[in-house]
C-alpha positions as CSV (number, residue, x, y, z in Angstrom):
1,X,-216.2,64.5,8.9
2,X,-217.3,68.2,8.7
3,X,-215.8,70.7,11.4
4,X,-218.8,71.3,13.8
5,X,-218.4,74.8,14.9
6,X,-220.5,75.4,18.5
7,X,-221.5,78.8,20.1
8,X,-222.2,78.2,23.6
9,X,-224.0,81.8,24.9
10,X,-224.2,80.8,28.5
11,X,-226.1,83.5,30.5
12,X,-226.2,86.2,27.9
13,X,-228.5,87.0,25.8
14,X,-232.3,87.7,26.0
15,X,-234.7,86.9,23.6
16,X,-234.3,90.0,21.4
17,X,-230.6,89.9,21.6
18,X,-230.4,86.5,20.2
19,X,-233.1,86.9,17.4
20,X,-230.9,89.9,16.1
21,X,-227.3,88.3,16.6
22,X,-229.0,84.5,14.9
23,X,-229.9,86.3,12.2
24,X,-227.0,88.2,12.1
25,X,-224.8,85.4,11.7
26,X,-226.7,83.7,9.4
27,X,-226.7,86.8,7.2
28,X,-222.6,87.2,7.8
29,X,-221.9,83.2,7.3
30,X,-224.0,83.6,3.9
31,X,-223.2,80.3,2.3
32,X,-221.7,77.6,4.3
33,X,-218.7,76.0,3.5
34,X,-219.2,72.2,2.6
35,X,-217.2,71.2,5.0
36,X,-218.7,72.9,8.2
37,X,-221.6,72.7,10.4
38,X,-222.8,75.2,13.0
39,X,-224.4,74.6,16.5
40,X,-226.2,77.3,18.6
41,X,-226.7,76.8,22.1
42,X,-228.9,79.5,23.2
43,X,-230.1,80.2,26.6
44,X,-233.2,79.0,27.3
45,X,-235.8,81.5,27.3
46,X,-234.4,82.7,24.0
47,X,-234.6,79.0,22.2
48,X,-237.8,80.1,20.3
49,X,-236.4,83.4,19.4
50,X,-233.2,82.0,18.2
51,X,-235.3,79.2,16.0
52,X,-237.2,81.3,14.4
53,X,-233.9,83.7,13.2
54,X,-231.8,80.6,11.8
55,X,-235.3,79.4,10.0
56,X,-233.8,76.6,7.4
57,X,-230.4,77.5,6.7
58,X,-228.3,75.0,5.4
59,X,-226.0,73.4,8.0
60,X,-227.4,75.5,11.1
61,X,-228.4,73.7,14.3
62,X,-229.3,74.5,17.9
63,X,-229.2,72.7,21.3
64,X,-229.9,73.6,24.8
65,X,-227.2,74.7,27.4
66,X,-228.6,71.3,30.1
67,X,-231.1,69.1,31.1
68,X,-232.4,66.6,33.6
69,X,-232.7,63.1,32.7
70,X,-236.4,62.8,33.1
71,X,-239.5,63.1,30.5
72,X,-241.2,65.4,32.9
73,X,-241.8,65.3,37.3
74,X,-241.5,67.7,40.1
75,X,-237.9,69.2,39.2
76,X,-238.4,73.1,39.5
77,X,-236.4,74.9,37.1
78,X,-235.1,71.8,35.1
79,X,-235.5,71.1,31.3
80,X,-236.8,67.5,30.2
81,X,-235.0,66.5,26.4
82,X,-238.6,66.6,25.2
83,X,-239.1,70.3,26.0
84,X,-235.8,71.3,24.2
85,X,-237.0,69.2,21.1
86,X,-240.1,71.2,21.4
87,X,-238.8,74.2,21.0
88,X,-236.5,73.3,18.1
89,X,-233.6,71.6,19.7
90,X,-231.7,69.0,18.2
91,X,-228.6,68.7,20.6
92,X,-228.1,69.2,24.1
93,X,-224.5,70.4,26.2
94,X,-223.8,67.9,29.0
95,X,-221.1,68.6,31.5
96,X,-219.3,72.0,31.1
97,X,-217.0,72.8,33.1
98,X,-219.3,75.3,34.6
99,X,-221.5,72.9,35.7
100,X,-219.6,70.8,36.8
101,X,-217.0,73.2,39.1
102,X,-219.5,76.3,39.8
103,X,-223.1,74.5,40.2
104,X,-221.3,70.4,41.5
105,X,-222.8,68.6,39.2
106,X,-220.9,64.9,39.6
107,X,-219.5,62.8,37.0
108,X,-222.4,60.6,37.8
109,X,-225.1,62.7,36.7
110,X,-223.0,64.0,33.5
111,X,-223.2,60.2,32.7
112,X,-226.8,59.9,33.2
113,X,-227.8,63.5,31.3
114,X,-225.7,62.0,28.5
115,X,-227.9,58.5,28.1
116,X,-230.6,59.7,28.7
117,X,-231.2,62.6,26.3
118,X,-229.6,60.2,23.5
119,X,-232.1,57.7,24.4
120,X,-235.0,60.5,24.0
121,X,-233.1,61.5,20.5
122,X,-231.0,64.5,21.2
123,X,-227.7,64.5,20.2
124,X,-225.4,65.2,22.7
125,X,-222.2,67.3,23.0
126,X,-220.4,66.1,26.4
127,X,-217.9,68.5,28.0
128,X,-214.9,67.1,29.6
129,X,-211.6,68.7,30.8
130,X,-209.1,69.3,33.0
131,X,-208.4,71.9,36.2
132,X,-205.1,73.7,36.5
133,X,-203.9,72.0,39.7
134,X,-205.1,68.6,38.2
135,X,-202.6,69.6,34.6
136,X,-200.0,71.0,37.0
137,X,-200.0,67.1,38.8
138,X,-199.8,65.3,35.6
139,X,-203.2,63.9,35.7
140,X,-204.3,64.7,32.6
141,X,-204.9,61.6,31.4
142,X,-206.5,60.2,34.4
143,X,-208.9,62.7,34.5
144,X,-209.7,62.7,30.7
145,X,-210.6,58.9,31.1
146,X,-212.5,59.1,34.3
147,X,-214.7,61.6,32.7
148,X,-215.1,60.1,29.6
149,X,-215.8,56.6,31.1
150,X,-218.4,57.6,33.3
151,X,-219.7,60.8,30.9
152,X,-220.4,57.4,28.7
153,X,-221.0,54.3,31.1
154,X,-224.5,53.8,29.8
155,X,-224.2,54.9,26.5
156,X,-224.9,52.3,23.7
157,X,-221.9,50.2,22.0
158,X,-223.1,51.0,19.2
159,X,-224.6,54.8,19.4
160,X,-224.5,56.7,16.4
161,X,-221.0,58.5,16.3
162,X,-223.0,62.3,14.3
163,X,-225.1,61.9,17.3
164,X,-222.1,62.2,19.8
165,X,-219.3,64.8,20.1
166,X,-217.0,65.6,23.0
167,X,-215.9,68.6,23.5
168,X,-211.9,69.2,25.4
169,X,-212.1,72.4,27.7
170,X,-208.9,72.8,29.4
171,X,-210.9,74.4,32.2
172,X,-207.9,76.7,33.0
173,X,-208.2,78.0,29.3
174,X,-211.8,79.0,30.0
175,X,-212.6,83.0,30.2
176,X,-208.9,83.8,31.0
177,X,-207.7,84.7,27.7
178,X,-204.9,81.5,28.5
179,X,-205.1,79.3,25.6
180,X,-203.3,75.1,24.8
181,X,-200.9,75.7,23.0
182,X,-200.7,73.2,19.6
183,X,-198.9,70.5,21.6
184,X,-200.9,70.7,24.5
185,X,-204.2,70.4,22.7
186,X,-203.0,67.2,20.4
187,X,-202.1,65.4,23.5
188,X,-205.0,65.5,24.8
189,X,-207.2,65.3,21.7
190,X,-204.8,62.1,21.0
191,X,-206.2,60.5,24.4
192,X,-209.7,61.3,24.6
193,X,-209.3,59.7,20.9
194,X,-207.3,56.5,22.2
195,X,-210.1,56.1,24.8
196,X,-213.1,56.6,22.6
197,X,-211.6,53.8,20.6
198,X,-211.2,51.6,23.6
199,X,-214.7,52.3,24.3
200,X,-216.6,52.3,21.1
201,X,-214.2,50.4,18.7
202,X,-216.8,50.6,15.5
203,X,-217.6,54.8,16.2
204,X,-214.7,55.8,18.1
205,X,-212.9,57.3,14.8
206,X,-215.8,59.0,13.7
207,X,-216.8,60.9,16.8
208,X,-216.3,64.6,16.3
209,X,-213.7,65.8,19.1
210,X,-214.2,70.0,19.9
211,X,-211.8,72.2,21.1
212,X,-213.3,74.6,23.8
213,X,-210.6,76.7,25.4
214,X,-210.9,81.0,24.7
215,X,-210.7,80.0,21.0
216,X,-210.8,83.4,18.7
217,X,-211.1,84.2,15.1
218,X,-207.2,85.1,15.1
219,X,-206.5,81.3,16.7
220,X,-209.4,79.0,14.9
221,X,-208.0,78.4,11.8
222,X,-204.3,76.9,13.6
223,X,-206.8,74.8,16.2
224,X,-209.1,73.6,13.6
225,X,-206.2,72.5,10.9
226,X,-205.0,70.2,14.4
227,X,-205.6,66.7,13.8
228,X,-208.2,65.2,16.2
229,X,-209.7,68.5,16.5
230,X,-213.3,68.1,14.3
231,X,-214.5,71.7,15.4
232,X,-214.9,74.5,18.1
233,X,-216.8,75.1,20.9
234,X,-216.5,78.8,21.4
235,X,-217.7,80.8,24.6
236,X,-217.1,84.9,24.7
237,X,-215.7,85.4,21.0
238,X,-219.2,83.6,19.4
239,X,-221.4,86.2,21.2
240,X,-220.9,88.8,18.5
241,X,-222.2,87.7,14.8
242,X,-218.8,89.0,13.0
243,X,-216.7,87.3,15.8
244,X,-218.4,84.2,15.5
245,X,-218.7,83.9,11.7
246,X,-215.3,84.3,11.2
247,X,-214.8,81.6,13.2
248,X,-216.5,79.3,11.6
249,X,-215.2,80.1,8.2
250,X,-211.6,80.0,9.4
């Protein structure tokens, strides 16, 4: 399985900005390791511009921050899967802890974001994770199951595991500098594994789990040589080409 390595630039970047740091990184990368993938998830109004700058290098992909699980309707200032596919998406974010604990999106409609958008061919990349006072009550585990049994109630038995990742965000690692330490983030890699199994016993193995907690080029290579960790998904360190490339070839 090759280490996917995500760049989630959330509310930064405008259509220039991303042009110049996409190309940047492409240009900083150079050739990609065998072994490692790269995902950009731009915002949206620089999708296009971001396109265009990673052109058709080898192992480079980009997806859209959300969307709604409809083809199209009266939903003002949602995204339809068809839209991002239009403009040059092939995976979509569902989940994040930010939309989940700043905007309220329920576990409900993670679950229904994440069928539906594999249904209309995206691949998806579903966010789950823990809050501090949830960690601090031991509820780790129940938390990690609830969101990963309703992030996935209506996904097929038998969905293509490259088409599905999930991505760990220890919410209270998020933007705070904090980061799991190794024995923190196999025990929880180790369960959302168990459960994947439980839930999809013929992809379950082969479902690239991420790491998403303040991860930096000084700390990805110790994450990414964790077992159960198939990759990064990186927030404030990813927003700079240099950052971000060494990163991925950590």
């Amino acid at each position: 399985m090759k280490k996917l390595m995500a760049a989630n630039w959330k509310m930064y970047k405008t259509a220039d900005e991303a042009r110049q740091t996409a190309d940047a990184l492409v240009k900083a990368v150079g050739t990609l390791p065998g072994d490692r993938e790269v995902l950009i998830f731009p915002p949206f109004t620089a999708l296009h511009a971001a396109h265009d700058a990673l052109g058709q290098a080898a192992g480079f992909h980009m997806g859209g921050q959300d969307v709604y699980p409809a083809e199209e309707g009266a939903f003002t200032g949602e995204i339809a899967p068809g839209m991002l596919k239009a403009a040059g998406c092939g995976w979509v974010l569902t989940g994040h802890s930010e939309r989940r604990h700043v905007l309220g999106e329920t576990d409900a409609l993670v679950g229904s974001k994440t069928a539906f958008s594999l249904a209309a061919g995206l691949s998806v990349c579903l966010c789950i994770g823990e809050k501090l006072d949830e960690r601090e009550a031991g509820a780790l585990t129940t938390v990690i199951h609830r969101q990963l049994e309703t992030g996935l109630a209506d996904v097929p038995a038998d969905v293509d595991p490259g088409r599905l990742a999930i991505a760990y965000e220890p919410v209270w690692a998020i933007g705070t500098g904090k980061v799991a330490g190794p024995a923190e983030i196999l025990e929880a890699h180790a369960i959302v594994r168990a459960k994947l199994c439980a839930m999809f016993p013929s992809a379950g193995t082969d479902m690239p789990i991420l790491y998403g907690g303040s991860v930096k080029p000084d700390n990805a290579a110790e994450i990414v040589g964790l077992d159960n960790v198939d990759g990064v998904l990186v927030g404030g360190a990813s927003l700079q080409a240099d950052s971000f490339s060494r990163i991925v070839l950590a």
